[in-house]
C-alpha positions, -999 to +999 in steps of 0.1 A: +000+000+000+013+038-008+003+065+014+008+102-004+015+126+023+030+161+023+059+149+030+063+125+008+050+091+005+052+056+022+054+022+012+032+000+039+034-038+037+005-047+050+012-078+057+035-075+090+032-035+092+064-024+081+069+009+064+092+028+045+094+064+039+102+081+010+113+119+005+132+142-018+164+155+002+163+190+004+178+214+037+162+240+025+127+261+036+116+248-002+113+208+015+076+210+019+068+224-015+093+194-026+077+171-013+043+177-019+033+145-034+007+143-060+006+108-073+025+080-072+032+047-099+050+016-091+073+005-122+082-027-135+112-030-117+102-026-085+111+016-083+085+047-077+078+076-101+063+103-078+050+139-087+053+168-065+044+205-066+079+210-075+093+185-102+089+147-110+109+120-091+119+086-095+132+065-063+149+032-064+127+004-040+158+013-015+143+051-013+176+062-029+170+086-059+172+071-095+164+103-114+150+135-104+134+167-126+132+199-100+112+226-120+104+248-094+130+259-067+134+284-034+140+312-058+104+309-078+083+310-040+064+343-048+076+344-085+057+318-101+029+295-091+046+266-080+021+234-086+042+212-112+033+170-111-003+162-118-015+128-125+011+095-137-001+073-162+017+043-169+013+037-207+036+002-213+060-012-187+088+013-193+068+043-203+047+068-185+026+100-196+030+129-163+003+156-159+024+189-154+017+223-145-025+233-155-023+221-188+011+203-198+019+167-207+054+149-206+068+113-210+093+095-192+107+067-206+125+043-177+147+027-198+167+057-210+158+078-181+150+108-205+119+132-193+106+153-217+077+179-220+057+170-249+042+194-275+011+185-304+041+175-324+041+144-305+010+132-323+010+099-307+001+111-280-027+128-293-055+113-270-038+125-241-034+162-250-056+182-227-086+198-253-077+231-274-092+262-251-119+264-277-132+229-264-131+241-227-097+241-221-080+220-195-094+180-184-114+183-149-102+149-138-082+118-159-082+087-146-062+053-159-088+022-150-065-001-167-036-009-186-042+006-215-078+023-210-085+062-195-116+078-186-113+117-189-140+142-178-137+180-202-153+208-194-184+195-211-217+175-212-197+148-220-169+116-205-143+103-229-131+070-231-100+061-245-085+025-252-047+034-266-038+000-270-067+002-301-066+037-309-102+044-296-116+075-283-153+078-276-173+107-263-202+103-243-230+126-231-237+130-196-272+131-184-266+162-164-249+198-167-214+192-154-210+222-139-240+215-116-224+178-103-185+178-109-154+196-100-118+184-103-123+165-072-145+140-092-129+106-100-138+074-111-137+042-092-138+010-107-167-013-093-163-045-117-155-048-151-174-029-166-194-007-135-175+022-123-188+049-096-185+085-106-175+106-073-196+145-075-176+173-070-204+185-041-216+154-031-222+116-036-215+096-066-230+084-100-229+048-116-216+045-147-209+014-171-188+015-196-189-009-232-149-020-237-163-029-271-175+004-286-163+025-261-197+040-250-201+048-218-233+054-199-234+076-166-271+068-148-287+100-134-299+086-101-268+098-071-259+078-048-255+092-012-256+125-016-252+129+022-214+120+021-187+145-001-173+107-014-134+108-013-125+074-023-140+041-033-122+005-031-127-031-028-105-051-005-097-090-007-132-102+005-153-076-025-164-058+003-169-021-007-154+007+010-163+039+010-140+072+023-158+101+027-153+140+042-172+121+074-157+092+078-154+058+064-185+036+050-181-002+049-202-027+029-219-055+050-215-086+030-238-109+048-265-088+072-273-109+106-309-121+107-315-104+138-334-069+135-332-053+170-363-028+180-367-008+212-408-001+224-400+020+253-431+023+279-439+051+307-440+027+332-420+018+361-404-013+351-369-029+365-372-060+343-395-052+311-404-077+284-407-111+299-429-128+272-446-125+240-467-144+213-476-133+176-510-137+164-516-132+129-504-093+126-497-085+158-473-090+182-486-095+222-457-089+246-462-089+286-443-066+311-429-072+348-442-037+355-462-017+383-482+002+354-484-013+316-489-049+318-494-059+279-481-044+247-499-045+211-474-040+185-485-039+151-457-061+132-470-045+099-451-009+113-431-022+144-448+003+163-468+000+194-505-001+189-520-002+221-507+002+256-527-025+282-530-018+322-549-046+342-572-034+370-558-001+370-515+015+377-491+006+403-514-028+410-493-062+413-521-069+382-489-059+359-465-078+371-468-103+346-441-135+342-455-149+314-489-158+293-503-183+270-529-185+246-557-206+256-583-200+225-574-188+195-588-153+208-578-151+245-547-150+267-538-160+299 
């Protein structure tokens, strides 16, 4: 597991607890900003390409620094707006697209070590290119949901699809005005194979399914708990969802207990309460070790009480029932 901080990042085995840290030297007042993580992408050889507000980074697994790109330093605090790595896409097992600045795109390739800021003569990347400003400008969010397939949301009515392996890119409408449900904070989270959730910018999250053959994708309109601002979604070992959100985490229960628990609190002055009960047809008949309310009606149809009983009158030993039977189909003792 990889925990982005801002001060770096660390590696946690999760299987025994261990963790290693990992952080760009720097004795300056410039560490924070270095360190800044963005995102981070684990490489076929075992290393870590990280992106920070300052530059791009690549550590070997010992946490030792295998190449480093520093485009912002002390000098440019107050100068320039320093917010360089963005997103890390890995697009084969040496080669990775980085997100830079608000609207730049550059490769690194791990074999050579060479990082380069690309330009639209790099057509083959193409599909990658945030839009012209005509088209909106800028993506809102981009997301990688597998190998060689992206998901990116303009500033549109619209989610692309993209499958680079196959040269496809598909636009899609959405059912909604963007600016109304999504921010950059929206992301997608894969679900299954082909069901994804759609975090809001505001709150909650969409469904959406997506056709790897054509490339269509279809967002449904009805949002999911729009109580919670959703931060992340994930399924662990077991396929139990999880759910992060700006109050906390949500779990999935996989297998509900069959035991529904409901509380009929009575006025009455009771030290033990229910002692008995018996069902008959839709209601439930449930007898009290009490000085006042001796039998409870509770229609099973609501769960609610229905009727309140008190033999003779209050405070009479009447109430102070053990337990009862049913002697004909219509009476109780």
């Amino acid at each position: 597991m990889i925990i982005v901080t801002t001060k770096g990042f660390q590696v946690l085995n999760t299987t025994n607890g261990t963790h290693q840290n990992f952080a760009i030297p720097d004795s300056t007042p410039f560490v924070t900003l270095r360190n800044l993580v963005w995102d981070v992408k684990v490489l076929s050889d075992g290393s870590f390409a990280a992106t920070t507000s300052s530059g791009f980074y690549v550590f070997r697994p010992d946490g030792s620094l295998a190449f480093r790109h520093d485009a912002y330093s002390l000098k440019d605090i107050g100068n320039k707006r320093i917010h360089y790595g963005r997103n890390i896409f890995t697009v084969s097992d040496h080669q990775l697209l980085v997100y830079v600045k608000e609207s730049g795109l550059a490769h690194y390739d791990a074999r050579t070590n060479v990082f380069v800021e690309l330009d639209t003569t790099h057509v083959q990347w193409n599909d990658f290119f945030h839009p012209a400003v005509k088209q909106g400008g800028a993506w809102l969010s981009r997301n990688q949901i597998s190998e060689h397939e992206y998901i990116f949301l303009p500033l549109n009515d619209s989610i692309v699809y993209v499958d680079h392996a196959r040269q496809k890119r598909i636009a899609s409408p959405l059912p909604f005005h963007w600016i109304d449900e999504l921010t950059y904070q929206s992301l997608v989270f894969q679900l299954s194979d082909s069901t994804f959730a759609l975090s809001g910018g505001f709150g909650g999250f969409h469904i959406l399914s997506v056709n790897r053959q054509s490339g269509r994708i279809v967002v449904y309109p009805q949002k999911q708990l729009v109580q919670y601002k959703i931060n992340t979604i994930f399924h662990d070992k077991d396929k139990r969802l999880w759910i992060g959100t700006s109050q906390g985490l949500l779990r999935e229960i996989l297998n509900p207990g069959i035991i529904t628990r409901y509380q009929w609190p009575v006025a009455d002055f009771s030290i033990d309460g229910y002692m008995d009960g018996i069902r008959y047809k839709d209601k439930l008949y449930l007898c009290r070790y009490s000085h006042d309310i001796g039998l409870v009606v509770i229609d099973t149809n609501t769960m609610t009480i229905e009727r309140e009983v008190s033999f003779y009158h209050a405070t009479k030993m009447w109430n102070e029932i053990y337990t009862m039977a049913m002697y004909h189909t219509d009476t109780l003792w």
